[in-house]
N, C-alpha and C positions, 0 to 999 in steps of 0.2 A: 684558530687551528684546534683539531681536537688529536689530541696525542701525535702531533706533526704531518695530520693531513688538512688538504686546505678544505675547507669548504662554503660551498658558491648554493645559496638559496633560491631556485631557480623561480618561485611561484610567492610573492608579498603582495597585496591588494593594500589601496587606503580607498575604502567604501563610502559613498556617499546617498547614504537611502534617505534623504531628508525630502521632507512633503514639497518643498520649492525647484525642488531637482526632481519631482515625479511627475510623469506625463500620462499614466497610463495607472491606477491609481488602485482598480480591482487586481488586476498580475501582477502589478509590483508586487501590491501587499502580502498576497496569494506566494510572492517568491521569497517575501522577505521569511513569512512566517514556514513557508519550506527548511530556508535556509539555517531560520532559527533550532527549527527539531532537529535538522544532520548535525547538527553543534552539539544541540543536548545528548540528542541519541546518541554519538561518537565521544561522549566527555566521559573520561573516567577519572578518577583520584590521583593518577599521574599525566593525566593532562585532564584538567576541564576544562570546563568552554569561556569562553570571554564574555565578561558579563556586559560588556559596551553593547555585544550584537544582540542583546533582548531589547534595546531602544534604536529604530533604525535613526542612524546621523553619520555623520564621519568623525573617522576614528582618528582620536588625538596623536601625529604622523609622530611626535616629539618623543612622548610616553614611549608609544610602540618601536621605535626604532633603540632605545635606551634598550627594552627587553630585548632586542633582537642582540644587538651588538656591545649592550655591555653585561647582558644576564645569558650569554647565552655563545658557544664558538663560533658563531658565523663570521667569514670573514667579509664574505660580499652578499651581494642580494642582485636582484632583478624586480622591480614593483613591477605591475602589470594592468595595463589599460583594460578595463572590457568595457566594450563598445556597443552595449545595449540600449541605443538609440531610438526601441520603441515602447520602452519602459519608462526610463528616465531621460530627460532634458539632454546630458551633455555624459549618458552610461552612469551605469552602479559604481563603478570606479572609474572618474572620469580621466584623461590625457593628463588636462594640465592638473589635475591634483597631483597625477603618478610623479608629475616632473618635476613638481616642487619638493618632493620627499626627494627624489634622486639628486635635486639640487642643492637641498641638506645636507646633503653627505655623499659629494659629489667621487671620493675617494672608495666607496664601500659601496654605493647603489646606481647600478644601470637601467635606465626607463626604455621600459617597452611599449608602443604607443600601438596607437586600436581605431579603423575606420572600419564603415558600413560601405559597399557601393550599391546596393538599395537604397538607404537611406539618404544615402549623401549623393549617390550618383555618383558613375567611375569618374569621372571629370572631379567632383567635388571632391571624392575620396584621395583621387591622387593630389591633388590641392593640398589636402590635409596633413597627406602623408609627406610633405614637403615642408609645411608648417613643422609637425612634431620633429623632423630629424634638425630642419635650420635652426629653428628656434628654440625647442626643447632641447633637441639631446639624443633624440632617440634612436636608439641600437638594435631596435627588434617590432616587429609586426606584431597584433597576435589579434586572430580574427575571430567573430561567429556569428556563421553561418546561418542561423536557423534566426530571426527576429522574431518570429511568430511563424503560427501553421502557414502564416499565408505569403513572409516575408522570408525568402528561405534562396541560397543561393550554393551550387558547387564548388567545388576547389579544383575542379579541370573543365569548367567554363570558360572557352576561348576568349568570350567578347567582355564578360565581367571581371574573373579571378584572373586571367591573366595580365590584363593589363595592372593590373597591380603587383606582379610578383615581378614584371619588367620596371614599373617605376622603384620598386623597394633599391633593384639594382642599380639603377639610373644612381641612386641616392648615397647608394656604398652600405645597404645592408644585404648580408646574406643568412640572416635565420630568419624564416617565417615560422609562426606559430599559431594552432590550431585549438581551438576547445571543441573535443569531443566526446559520443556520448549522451551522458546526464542531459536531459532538455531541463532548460529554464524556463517558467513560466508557461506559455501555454504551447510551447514548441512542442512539435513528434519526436518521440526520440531518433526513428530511424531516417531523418533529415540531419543524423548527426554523425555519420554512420561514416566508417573512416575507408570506401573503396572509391571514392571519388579523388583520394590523396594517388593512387597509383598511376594516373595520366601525369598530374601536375609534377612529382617528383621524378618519372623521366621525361619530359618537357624541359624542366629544369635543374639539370643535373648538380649547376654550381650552387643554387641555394640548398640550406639545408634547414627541415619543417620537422618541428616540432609538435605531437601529438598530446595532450594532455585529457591525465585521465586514463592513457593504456587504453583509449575509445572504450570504456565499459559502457552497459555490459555488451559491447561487439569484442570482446577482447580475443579471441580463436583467430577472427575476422580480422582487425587491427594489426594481429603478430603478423598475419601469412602477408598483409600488404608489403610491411616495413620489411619483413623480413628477403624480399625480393628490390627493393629501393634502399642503396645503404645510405643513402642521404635523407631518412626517416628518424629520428631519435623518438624516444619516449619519455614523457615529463611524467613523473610517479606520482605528485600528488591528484586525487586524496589516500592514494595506497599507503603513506607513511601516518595518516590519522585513523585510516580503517585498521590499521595492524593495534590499535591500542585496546577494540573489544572483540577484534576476531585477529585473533594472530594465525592460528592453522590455516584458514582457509586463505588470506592474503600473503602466508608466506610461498605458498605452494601458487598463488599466481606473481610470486617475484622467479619463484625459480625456474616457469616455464617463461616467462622472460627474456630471463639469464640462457635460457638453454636455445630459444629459438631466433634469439637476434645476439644476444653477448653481453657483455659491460660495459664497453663501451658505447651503449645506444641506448644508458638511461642514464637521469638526470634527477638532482635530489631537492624536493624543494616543500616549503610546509605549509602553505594557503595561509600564512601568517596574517592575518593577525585574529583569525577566529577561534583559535587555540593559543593561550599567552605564554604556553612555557617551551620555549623553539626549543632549548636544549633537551630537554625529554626525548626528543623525535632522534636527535643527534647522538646522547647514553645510548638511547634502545639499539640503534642501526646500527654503531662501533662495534657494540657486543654482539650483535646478531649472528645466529650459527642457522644454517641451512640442516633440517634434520635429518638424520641417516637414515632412514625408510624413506626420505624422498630423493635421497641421492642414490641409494642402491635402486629404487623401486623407478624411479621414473626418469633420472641418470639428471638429475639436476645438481648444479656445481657446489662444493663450497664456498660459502663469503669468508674468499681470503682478504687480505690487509688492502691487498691491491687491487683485488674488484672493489674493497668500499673505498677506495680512494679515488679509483673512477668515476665510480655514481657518488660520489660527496662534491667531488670539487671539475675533476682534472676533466672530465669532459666537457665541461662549459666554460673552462677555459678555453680549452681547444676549439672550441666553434665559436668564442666569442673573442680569442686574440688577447687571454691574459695570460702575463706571465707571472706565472705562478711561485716563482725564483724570488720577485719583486716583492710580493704578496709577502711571504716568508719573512722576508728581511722586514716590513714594516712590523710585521705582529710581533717580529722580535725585540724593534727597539721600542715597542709600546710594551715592551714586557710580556708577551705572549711567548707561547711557543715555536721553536722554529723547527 
C-alpha cells in the first residue's frame, strides 16, 4: 500500500534472451540491443537501468521479485507472457517461465499467458490457451500481432482472432490484452496500429482488452477507438518510465488520457524489471499534480487521490475480481498500511 492505496502492477516480464532460447539470432540480437539503448536512454539517477539487461539471459525471478514487494509498495503484480515465437524458441518472456514466478508467490502475482495463431495455428493456439489456464494459472491473454513484416495478424479477424477471444471465454477469462504500437524487431509499425481493436471490442462486448503502450505513437488514433468501446482500458507502461527524462511532454499525454476516456480506463504498471527501483515510479505518480496551464488551457483534470487510486490499483481489481478490502487487511497484518 502506498499511503493506503492499493496498488496492482499491471506490466512485470521475467525475460529470457539466452542463445539456446534464440531462434532467429540477427532480430533477436538487433531487439535485444534496441531494448538495451531504451533502458540506457530512459535511465536517469532516480531510476537507472538494470544492469542484468546489458547481458541477455533471464533475470533472477527471486532477486526481482524481493525488489518488487519488499523494496518497494506494490501489493500485487501480473507477470506477462510475450509470445514472440519467431524470435525466440518458447518467446522473450516465455509462459511457463511467467508461471513459475506467479507460483512463487501465488498470493501477490497473477500470470498472463501469450499464444501466436500463426505460429502455432488457431487449433494449436487454442490448445495452448487451455494448457496455460489448466495447468498454469492463467488469468489473462496478452497477444502480438505483428511476428514479423511478413507474420502479422488483426484483432477483428473472424477466422484467426476470434476464435480465440471465444476460447479465452470457454476458459472463464475475460481480459484480453494487446501490445501496441512500438514494433519489435523487424515488424512495421503500422501493423500495430490499434483501429483493428474497434470490431473486436463490439463483437465482444463481455470481454474487456487491454491496450498497452497507449498504441504510441497512434496515440490520437488509440484514444478515439477506446474512447467509443468502454470495454477498452489503457495499460500506461512505458508512460510511467518515459515521464522520468521528459515529464512535460508525457504529462500532457496522461492528461489528454484522462480527459478523452477518464480514470477509470487506465491501468498502472512499470515493465519491471528493466528499471530496479519500482517504488520511484510509485513516489513520483502519489505526488504527481496535473499542471495549471494544462488544466486551464486544454481542460485536463487534476490527479486527485482518487483518480490515482484508480489508475494504482482499483481498476485492475475491478476487471480482474480482487478484493481490495482482503488485500488491505493482509498488508495490515504483515505490518503494512491499511
Amino acid at each position: 500500500m502506498k499511503d493506503g492505496m492499493f496498488i496492482f502492477d499491471a506490466v512485470i516480464h521475467r525475460f529470457d534472451f539466452r542463445a539456446p532460447n534464440t531462434v532467429n539470432a540477427p532480430v533477436a540480437d538487433r531487439y535485444v540491443d534496441w531494448l538495451r539503448g531504451l533502458v540506457d536512454g530512459w535511465a536517469s539517477d532516480a531510476m537507472p537501468s538494470n544492469p542484468r539487461v546489458a547481458v541477455p539471459g533471464k533475470l533472477d525471478e527471486l532477486a526481482e521479485a524481493v525488489e518488487l514487494f519488499g523494496n518497494s509498495d506494490t501489493d500485487m503484480a501480473m507477470v506477462q507472457t510475450v509470445p514472440l515465437l519467431d524470435y525466440w524458441e518458447t518467446g522473450s518472456a516465455p509462459a511457463d517461465a511467467q508461471a513459475e514466478l506467479a507460483a512463487a508467490f501465488p498470493d501477490k502475482i497473477l500470470f498472463c499467458g501469450g499464444v501466436d495463431p500463426l505460429m502455432q495455428g488457431v487449433r494449436g493456439a487454442q490448445k495452448e490457451m487451455e494448457r496455460q489456464v489448466e495447468e498454469l494459472g492463467a488469468k489473462s491473454f496478452k497477444f502480438y500481432q505483428a511476428q514479423s513484416r511478413h507474420l502479422k495478424w488483426r484483432a477483428d479477424d473472424r477466422a484467426v482472432a476470434y476464435p480465440l477471444y471465444e476460447k479465452a471465454q470457454e476458459l472463464g477469462i475475460n481480459y484480453i490484452q494487446f501490445h501496441k504500437g512500438g514494433a519489435i524487431g523487424d515488424q512495421n509499425v503500422e501493423d500495430l496500429r490499434s483501429l483493428d481493436m474497434q470490431g473486436a471490442a463490439l463483437d465482444f462486448p463481455d470481454l474487456t482488452f487491454g491496450l498497452h503502450h497507449l498504441g504510441y505513437p497512434y496515440l490520437d488514433e488509440t484514444f478515439a477507438v477506446a474512447s467509443l468501446r468502454p470495454n477498452i482500458m489503457m495499460v500506461l507502461p512505458l508512460w510511467f518510465n518515459q515521464y522520468m527524462v521528459q515529464p512535460r511532454p508525457t504529462i500532457k499525454v496522461l492528461g489528454k488520457a484522462l480527459f478523452e476516456l477518464g480514470p477509470e480506463r487506465l491501468l498502472y504498471g512499470s515493465e519491471a524489471f528493466l528499471w530496479p527501483r519500482v517504488q520511484t515510479f510509485i513516489d513520483v505518480f502519489s505526488e504527481l499534480e496535473m499542471p495549471e496551464d494544462l488544466q486551464e488551457g486544454y481542460g485536463y483534470p487534476a490527479l486527485t487521490r482518487e483518480i490515482k487510486e484508480q489508475i494504482f490499483g482499483l481498476n485492475a481489481a475491478r476487471i480482474l475480481g480482487i478484493d481490495v478490502e482482503v488485500q488491505k487487511k493482509k498488508a495490515a497484518a504483515a505490518g503494512g498500511e491499511a
